[in-house]
C-alpha positions as CSV (number, residue, x, y, z in Angstrom):
1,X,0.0,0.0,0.0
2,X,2.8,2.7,0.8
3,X,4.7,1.5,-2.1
4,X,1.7,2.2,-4.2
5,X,1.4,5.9,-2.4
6,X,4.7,6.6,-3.6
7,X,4.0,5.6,-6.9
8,X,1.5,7.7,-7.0
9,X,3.1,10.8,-5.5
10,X,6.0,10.7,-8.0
11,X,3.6,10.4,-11.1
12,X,1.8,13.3,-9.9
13,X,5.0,15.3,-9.6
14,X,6.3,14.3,-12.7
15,X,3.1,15.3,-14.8
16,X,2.9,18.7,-12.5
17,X,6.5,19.2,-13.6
18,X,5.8,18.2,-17.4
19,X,2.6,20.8,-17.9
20,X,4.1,23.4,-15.7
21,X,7.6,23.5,-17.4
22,X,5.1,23.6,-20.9
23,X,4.2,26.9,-19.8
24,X,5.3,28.8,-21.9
25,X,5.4,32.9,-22.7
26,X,3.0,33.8,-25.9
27,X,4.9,36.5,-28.0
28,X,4.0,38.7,-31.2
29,X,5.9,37.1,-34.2
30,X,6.6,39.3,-37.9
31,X,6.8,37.8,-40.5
32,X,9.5,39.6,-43.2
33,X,8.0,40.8,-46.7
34,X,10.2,39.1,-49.3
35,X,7.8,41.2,-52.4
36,X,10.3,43.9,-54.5
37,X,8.9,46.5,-57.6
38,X,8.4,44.3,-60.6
39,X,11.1,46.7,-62.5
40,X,14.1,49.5,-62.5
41,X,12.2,52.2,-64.0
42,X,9.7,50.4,-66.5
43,X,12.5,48.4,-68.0
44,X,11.7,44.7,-68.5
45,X,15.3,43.6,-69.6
46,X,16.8,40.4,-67.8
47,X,19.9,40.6,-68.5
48,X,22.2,41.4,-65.8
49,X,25.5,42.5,-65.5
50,X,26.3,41.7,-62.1
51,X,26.6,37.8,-63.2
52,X,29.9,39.0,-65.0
53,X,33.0,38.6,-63.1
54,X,35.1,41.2,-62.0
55,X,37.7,40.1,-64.1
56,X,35.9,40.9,-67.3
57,X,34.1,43.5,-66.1
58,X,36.9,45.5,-65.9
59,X,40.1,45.6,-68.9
60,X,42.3,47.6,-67.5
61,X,45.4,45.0,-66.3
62,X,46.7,47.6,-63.9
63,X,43.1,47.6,-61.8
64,X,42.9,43.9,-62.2
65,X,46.7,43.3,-61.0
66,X,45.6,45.8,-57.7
67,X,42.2,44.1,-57.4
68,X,44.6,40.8,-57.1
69,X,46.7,41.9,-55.1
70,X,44.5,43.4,-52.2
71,X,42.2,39.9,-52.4
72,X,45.1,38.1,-50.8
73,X,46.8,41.3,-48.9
74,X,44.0,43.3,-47.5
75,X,43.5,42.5,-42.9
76,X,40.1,43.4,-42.9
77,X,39.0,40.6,-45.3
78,X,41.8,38.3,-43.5
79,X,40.0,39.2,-40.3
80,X,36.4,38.2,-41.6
81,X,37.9,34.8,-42.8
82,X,39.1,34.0,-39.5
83,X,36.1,35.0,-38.8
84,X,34.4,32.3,-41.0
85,X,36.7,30.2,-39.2
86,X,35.3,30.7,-35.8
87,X,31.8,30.5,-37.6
88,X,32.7,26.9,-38.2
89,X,34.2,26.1,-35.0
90,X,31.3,26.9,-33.1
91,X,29.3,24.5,-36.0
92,X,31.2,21.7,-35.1
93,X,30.9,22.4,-31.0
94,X,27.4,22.4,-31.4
95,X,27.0,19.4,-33.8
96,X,28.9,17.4,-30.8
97,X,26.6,19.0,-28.0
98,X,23.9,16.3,-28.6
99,X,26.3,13.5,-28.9
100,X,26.8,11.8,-25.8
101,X,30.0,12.8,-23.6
102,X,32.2,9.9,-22.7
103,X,35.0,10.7,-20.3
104,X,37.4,8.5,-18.6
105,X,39.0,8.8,-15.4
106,X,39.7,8.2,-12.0
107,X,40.3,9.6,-8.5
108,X,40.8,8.8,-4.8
109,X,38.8,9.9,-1.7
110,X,38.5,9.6,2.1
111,X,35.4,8.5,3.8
112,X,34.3,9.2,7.2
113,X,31.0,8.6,7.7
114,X,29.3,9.2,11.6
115,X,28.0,6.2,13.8
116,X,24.9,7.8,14.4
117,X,23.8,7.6,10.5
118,X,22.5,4.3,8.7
119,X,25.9,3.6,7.2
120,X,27.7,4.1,10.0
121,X,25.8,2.1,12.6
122,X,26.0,-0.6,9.4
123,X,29.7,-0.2,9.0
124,X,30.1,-1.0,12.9
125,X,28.7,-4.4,12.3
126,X,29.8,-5.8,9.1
127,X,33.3,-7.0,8.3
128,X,35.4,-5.8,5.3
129,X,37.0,-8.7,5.0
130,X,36.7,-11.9,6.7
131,X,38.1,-11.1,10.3
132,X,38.8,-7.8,9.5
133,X,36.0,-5.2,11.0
134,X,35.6,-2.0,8.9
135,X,37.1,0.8,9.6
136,X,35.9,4.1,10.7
137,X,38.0,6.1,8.2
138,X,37.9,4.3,4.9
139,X,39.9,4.8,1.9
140,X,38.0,5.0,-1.7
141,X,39.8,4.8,-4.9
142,X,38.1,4.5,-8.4
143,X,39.2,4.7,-12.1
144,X,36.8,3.6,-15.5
145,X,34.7,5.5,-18.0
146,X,31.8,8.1,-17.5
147,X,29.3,8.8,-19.9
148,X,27.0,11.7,-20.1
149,X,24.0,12.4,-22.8
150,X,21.3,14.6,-23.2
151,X,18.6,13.2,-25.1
152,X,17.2,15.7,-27.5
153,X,14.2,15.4,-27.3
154,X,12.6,18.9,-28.1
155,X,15.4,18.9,-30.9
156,X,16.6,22.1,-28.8
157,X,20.0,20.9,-29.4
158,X,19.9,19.7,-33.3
159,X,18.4,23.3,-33.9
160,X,20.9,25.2,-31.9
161,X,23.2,23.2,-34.5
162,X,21.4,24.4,-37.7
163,X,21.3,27.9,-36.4
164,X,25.2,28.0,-35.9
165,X,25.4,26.7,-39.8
166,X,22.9,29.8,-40.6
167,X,25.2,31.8,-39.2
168,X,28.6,30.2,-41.0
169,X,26.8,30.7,-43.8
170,X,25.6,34.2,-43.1
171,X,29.5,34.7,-42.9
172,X,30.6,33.6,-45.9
173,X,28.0,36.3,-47.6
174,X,29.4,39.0,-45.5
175,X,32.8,38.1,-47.1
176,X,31.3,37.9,-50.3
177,X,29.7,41.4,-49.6
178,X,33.2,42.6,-48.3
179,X,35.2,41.5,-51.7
180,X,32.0,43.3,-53.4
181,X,32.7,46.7,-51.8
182,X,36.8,46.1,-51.7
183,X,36.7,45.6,-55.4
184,X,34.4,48.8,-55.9
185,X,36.5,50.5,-53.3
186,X,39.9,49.7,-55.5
187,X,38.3,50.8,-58.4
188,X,36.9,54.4,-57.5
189,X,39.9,55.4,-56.2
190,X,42.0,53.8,-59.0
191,X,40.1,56.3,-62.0
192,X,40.1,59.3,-59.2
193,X,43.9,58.9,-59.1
194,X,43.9,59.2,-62.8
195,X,41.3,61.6,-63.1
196,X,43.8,63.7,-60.5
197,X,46.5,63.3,-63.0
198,X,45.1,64.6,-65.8
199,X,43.6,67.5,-63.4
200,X,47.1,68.2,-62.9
201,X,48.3,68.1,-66.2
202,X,45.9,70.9,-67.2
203,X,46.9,72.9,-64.5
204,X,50.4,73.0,-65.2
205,X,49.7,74.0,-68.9
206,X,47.5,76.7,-67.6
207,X,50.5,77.8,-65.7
208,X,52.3,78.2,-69.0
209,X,49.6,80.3,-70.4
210,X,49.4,82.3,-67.5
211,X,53.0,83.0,-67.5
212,X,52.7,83.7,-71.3
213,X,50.0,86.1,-70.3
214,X,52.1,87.7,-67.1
215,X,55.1,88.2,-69.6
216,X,52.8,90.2,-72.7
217,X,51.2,92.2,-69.5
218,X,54.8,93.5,-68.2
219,X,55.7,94.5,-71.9
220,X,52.5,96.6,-72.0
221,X,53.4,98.1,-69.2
222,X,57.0,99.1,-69.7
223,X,54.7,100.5,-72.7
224,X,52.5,101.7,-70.6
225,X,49.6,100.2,-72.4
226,X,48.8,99.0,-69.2
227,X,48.8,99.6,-65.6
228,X,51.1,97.4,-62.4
229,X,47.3,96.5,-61.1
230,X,47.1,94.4,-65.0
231,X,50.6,92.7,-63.6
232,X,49.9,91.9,-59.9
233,X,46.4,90.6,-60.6
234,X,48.0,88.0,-63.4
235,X,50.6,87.5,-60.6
236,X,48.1,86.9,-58.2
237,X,46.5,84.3,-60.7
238,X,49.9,82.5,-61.0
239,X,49.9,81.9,-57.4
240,X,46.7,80.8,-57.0
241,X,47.4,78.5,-59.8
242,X,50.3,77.1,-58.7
243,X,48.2,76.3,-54.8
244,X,45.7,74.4,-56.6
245,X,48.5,72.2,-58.2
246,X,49.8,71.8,-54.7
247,X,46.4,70.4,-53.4
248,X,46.0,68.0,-56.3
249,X,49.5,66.5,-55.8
250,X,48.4,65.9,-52.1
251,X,45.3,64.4,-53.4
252,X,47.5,62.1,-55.5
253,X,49.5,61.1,-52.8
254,X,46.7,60.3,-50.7
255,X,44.6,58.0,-53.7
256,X,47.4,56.4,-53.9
257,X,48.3,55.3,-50.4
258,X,45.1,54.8,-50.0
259,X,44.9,52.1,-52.9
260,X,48.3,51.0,-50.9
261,X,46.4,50.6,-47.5
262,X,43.6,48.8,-49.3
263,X,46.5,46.4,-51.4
264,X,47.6,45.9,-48.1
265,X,50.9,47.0,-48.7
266,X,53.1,50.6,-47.4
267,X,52.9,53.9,-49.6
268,X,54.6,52.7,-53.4
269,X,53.7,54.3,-56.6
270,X,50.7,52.8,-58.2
271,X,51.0,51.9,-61.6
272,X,48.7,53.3,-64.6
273,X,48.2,54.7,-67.9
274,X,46.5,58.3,-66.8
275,X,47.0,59.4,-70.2
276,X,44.3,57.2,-71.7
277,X,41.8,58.8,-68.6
278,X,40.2,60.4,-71.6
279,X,39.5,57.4,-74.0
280,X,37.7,56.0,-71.1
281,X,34.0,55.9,-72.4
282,X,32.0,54.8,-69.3
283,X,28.8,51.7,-70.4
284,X,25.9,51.5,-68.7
285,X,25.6,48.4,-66.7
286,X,22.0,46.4,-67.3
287,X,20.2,46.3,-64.2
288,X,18.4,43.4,-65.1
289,X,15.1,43.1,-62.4
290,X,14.6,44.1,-59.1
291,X,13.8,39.7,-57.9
292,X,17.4,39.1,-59.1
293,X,18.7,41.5,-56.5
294,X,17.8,38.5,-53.6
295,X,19.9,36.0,-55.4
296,X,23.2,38.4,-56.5
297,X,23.5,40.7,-53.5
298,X,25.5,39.1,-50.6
299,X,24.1,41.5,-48.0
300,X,20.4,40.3,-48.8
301,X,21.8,37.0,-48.9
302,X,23.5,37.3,-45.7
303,X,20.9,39.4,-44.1
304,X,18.0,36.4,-44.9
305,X,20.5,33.2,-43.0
306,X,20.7,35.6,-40.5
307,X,17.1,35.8,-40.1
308,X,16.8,32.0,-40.4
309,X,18.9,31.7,-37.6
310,X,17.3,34.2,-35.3
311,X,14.1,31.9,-36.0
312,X,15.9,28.8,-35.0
313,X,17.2,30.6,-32.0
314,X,13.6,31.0,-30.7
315,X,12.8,28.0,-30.7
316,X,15.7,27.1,-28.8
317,X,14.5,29.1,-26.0
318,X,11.5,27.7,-26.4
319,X,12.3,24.5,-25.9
320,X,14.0,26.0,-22.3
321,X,10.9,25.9,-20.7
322,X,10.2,22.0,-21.6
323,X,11.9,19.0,-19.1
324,X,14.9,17.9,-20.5
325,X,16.2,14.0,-20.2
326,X,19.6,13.6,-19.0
327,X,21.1,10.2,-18.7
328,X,24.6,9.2,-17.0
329,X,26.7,6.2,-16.7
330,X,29.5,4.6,-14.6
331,X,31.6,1.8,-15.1
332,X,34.8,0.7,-13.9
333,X,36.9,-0.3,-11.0
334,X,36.4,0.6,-7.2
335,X,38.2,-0.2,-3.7
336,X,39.5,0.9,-0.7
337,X,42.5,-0.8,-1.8
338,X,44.9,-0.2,-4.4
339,X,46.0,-3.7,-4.0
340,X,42.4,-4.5,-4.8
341,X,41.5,-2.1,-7.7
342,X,41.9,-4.5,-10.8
343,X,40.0,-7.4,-8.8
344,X,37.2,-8.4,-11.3
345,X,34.8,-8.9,-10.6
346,X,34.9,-8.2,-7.3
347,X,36.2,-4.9,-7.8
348,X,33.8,-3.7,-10.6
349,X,31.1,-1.0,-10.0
350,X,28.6,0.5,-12.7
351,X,25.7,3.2,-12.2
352,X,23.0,4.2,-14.9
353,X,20.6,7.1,-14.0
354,X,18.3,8.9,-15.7
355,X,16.7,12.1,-14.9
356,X,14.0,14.2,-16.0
357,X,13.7,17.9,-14.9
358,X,12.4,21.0,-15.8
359,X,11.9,24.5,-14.8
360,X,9.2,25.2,-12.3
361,X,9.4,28.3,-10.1
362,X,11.9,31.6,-10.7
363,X,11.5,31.3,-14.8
364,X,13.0,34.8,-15.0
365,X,15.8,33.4,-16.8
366,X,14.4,31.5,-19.7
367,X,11.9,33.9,-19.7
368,X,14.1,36.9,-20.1
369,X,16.1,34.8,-22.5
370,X,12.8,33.8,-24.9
371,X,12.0,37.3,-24.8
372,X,15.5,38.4,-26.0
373,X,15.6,35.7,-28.8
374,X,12.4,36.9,-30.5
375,X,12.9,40.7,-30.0
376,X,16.4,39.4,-32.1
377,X,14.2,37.5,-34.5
378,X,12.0,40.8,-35.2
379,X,15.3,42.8,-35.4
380,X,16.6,40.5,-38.4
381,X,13.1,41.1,-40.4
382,X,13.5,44.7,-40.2
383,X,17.3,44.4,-40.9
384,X,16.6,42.0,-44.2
385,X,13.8,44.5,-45.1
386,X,16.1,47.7,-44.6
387,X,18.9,45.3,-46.7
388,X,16.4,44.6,-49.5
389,X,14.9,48.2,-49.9
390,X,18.5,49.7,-49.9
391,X,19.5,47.5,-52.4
392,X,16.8,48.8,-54.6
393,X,17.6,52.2,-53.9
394,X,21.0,52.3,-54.6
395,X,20.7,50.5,-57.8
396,X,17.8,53.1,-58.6
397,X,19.8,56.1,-58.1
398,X,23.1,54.8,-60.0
399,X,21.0,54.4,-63.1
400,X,19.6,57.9,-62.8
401,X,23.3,58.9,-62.0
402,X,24.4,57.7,-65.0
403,X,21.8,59.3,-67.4
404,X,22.6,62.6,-65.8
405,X,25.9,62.1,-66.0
406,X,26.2,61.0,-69.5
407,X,24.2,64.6,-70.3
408,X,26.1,66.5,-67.5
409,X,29.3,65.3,-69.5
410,X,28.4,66.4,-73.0
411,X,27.3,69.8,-71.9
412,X,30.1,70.7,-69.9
413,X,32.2,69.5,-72.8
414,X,31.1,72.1,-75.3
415,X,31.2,74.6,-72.5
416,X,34.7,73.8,-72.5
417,X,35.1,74.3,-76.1
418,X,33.6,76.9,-76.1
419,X,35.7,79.0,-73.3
420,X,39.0,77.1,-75.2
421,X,38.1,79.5,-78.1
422,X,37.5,82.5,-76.2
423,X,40.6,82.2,-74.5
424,X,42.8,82.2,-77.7
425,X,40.4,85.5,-78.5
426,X,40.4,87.1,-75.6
427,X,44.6,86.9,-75.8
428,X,44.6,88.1,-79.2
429,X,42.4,90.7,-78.0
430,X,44.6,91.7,-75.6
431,X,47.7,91.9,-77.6
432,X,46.1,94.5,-79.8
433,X,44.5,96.5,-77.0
434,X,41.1,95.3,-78.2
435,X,40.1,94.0,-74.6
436,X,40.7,94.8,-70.9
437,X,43.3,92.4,-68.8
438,X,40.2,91.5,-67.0
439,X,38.7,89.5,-69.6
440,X,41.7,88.0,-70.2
441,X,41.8,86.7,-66.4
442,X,38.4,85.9,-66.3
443,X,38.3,83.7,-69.2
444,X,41.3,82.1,-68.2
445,X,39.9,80.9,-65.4
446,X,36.5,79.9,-66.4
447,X,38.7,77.6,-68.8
448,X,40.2,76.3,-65.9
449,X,37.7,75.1,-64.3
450,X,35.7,74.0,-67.0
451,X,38.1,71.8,-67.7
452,X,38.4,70.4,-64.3
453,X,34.9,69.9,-64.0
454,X,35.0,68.2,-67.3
455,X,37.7,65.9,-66.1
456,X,35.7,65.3,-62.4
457,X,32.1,64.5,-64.5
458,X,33.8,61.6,-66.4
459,X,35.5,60.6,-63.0
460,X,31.7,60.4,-62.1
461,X,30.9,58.7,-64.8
462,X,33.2,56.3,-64.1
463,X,32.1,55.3,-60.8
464,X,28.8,55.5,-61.4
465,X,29.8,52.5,-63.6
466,X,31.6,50.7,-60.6
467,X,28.8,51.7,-57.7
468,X,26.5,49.8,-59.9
469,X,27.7,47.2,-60.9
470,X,28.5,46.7,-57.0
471,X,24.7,47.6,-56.4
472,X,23.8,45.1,-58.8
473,X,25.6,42.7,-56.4
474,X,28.9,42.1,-58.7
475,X,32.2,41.6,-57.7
476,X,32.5,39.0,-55.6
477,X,32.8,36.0,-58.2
């Protein structure tokens, strides 16, 4: 009868334990919206550009021998494949976390039990040996295997797994992503460096202009055609000339260490062929549709496994508030006695439990934890949301860019023919005391920066080019 009370009393405590464990917080779940615009700007064209390599989408061997060279040399994408490394470490931890754990060992103890206790008053009456009374301080020495296993049950374990590959995974698209922007990166600074080259070469031949035109002004006025003011305001315009060249030749040594920093090598002369900067005629990538943006970009990509493996992480703390099955085992040798240790039978011991337990009061923990996963899980919709509408955007703009661009280009163009030819009038001009110094300086510089502007707006041009095709989701093939 009190055999069958107990019976009782521990099925009672172990279904109390099973529903009250169950309980389990209810939360408000969002569900990501994966729709895009059917088209870039009403176009219906398919093809893509960003399925091109980088290789051929770029000719120029000096960019491709940089690009090269700063795939293999750069530390930050060395640092996000050790990163990748890690990623996979912590796969292979979890794969083995629902394995059982066998360890083997041993160890030695002292025993000293009191007289007033069940043992003790036992021990005080039984022999360890024939003729030998046990004694009150008593040796205990042990050495075999342990094993230790969870049973996943709830799969809590097996998804914890899954979500650490989500997350490898997730970080081989964030390296894909980084070679993206370090190839676009290389790129944009490679045509600014040559776009500052030719900037420079036009400054220093409207030095020699200017100096042509300082050298007529002091003959007019040693014939006093004209007055000092006509001489120090050229002079003035020298100066200022010669600052600006200055600046750019800073700006060139900055590109170019910068192109060294991202080569992952110390300041050295970057090789190209500045003098072709001009021959360059910049193609419009095709965009192809908005839907292929989810399978080329590596941020979309990246940013979806890592919304997959927010949802996997919930239900991991879900399955916290469920009992969990633990079962451990012992076997090997035990004595009091070295002597006696590797006595078989006689010396062997073995142990098999099995427990179930689960939460019941204080769930703060868990709770707090569950909480934390799913506010994570709604972070990574908004995050894949905020990747996939950026995406869009940035593609968008580029090809507007590029239209502008392409007209920005050819006006500024004729506007710099067109001051070209009023400079050679306005000298002529001058010569013949047909026109004021003024014009003369204020033509010059219009030229100037006309032309500077020209050589900027098919720098422009050009990276418009590389910003989409890295919108597009290119570069990292």
């Amino acid at each position: 009868m009190r055999n069958k009370k107990q019976l009782t009393w521990v099925g009672i405590t172990l279904v109390t334990l099973f529903f009250s464990s169950c309980t389990v917080p209810r939360l408000v779940q969002k569900t990501e919206n994966k729709s895009v615009p059917a088209s870039f700007y009403n176009s219906q064209d398919s093809t893509n550009s960003a399925k091109m390599i980088w290789r051929n989408y770029f000719t120029d061997p000096n960019l491709l021998a940089l690009v090269d060279t700063a795939l293999y040399n750069n530390q930050d994408l060395n640092i996000t494949l050790q990163d990748i490394q890690v990623a996979t470490n912590e796969v292979l931890a979890r794969a083995g976390a629902y394995r059982p754990f066998v360890s083997l060992g041993g160890g030695a103890g002292v025993d000293k039990v009191s007289r007033y206790t069940s043992q003790g008053a036992a021990d005080d009456y039984t022999e360890i040996r024939p003729g030998v009374p046990t004694p009150t301080v008593l040796p205990n020495l042990f050495f075999g295997p342990t094993v230790s296993w969870e049973v996943d049950i709830w799969r809590k374990l097996r998804n914890s797994k899954k979500s650490a590959v989500y997350t490898y995974l997730a970080s081989i698209e964030g390296k894909n992503f980084q070679v993206t922007n370090l190839v676009a990166e290389i790129a944009t600074n490679y045509y600014e460096l040559m776009a500052y080259d030719n900037q420079l070469d036009i400054i220093k031949n409207n030095l020699i202009i200017l100096n042509n035109a300082l050298s007529i002004t002091r003959q007019e006025k040693e014939a006093a055609k004209v007055t000092e003011l006509a001489v120090r305001r050229f002079e003035a315009e020298v100066f200022k000339t010669q600052s600006l060249q200055y600046e750019i030749q800073q700006r060139i040594v900055e590109t170019e260490n910068r192109i060294n920093f991202l080569a992952g090598r110390f300041p050295q002369p970057v090789q190209r062929n500045s003098q072709n900067f001009g021959e360059l005629i910049p193609v419009k990538p095709n965009a192809g549709i908005p839907s292929q943006l989810v399978a080329n970009r590596p941020d979309i990509k990246q940013a979806e496994l890592t919304l997959e493996a927010a949802k996997l992480d919930v239900i991991v703390a879900r399955a916290n508030f469920y009992p969990s099955l633990n079962i451990s085992a012992f076997l090997g040798f035990m004595s009091y006695n070295p002597l006696y240790l590797l006595n078989a039978p006689q010396s062997l011991a073995a142990s098999l439990l099995g427990g179930l337990s689960g939460p019941v009061i204080n769930k703060n923990a868990i709770t707090a934890t569950y909480k934390s996963a799913n506010a994570k899980q709604i972070q990574a919709v908004y995050n894949y949301e905020k990747t996939v509408l950026n995406a869009y955007i940035e593609v968008a703009n580029q090809l507007s860019n590029i239209d502008n661009l392409g007209k920005k280009y050819d006006t500024k163009n004729s506007q710099v023919q067109a001051l070209t030819q009023s400079t050679n009038i306005s000298l002529r001009l001058f010569t013949s005391a047909r026109a004021d110094y003024m014009e003369v300086l204020l033509t010059q510089r219009d030229v100037l920066e006309a032309r500077m502007e020209l050589i900027e707006t098919r720098m422009q041009q050009l990276n418009a080019q590389v910003n989409t095709y890295r919108a597009l989701g290119g570069g990292w093939k």
